[in-house]
Steps between C-alpha positions, in 0.01 A plus 500: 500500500710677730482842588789779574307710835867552629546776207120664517530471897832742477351737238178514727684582801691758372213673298325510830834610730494772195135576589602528870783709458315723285177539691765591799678764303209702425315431872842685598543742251119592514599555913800728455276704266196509703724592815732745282234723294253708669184520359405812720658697775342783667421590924261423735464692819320355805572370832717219544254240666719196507782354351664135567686211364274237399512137293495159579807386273581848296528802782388826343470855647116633479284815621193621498473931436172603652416790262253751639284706270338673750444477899249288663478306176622147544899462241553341248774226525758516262756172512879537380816236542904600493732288411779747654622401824616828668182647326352261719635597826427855455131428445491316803597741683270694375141339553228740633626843311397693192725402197524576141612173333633481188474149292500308172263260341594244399244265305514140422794376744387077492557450888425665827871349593598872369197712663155482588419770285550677189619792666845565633598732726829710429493751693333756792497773724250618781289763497364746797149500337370311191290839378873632427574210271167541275315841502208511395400688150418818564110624473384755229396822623145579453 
């Protein structure tokens, strides 16, 4: 008894080229959403410790805030990425001084192709002295 596999072999391929094509439409659309939507956005303020352009096959911009609570304590490092190019430039130029960045989050992007982190810089400006950026609450009188 003879057997028609050319007919099941087409239907089979093309149920799993559907598959593929779908799988791909919502990797990408899950990407631009990710990459679109901000979870969060807020500032950090700290001193801009390093920032370079790093990957083996995807290049990405990255920095590293040192945020100082208080002197002669050692800072916290706080990591960010850009995707902005001029962004970029201006933040290299601006390694070693006081800035107040502002960012995005931006959970769940699937690859570090994009960024090596969730957060995304959009924006900064420098500071004179990082006590002007964040006062401390004021103390009740006794």
């Amino acid at each position: 008894m003879a057997f028609d596999t050319g007919r099941v072999g087409g239907w089979a391929l093309k149920a799993f080229l559907g598959l593929v094509l779908l799988v791909l439409l919502a990797v990408g659309a899950w990407t631009w959403f990710s990459l679109s939507w901000a979870y969060s956005e807020g500032e950090r303020a700290g001193t801009l410790q390093k920032f370079s352009k790093k990957g083996w096959l995807c290049k990405t911009y990255e920095g590293e805030l040192a945020l100082y609570v208080v002197g002669g304590v050692a800072p916290q490092i706080w990591y960010f990425s850009t995707r902005d190019q001029e962004l970029a430039k201006q933040l290299s130029g601006a390694v070693g001084q006081n800035i107040q960045l502002h960012y995005t989050e931006h959970r769940g992007i699937p690859s570090n192709c994009f960024a090596e982190t969730s957060y995304l810089a959009q924006g900064f400006r420098i500071v004179r002295d990082l006590g002007s950026v964040a006062q401390p609450a004021p103390q009740p009188a006794k």
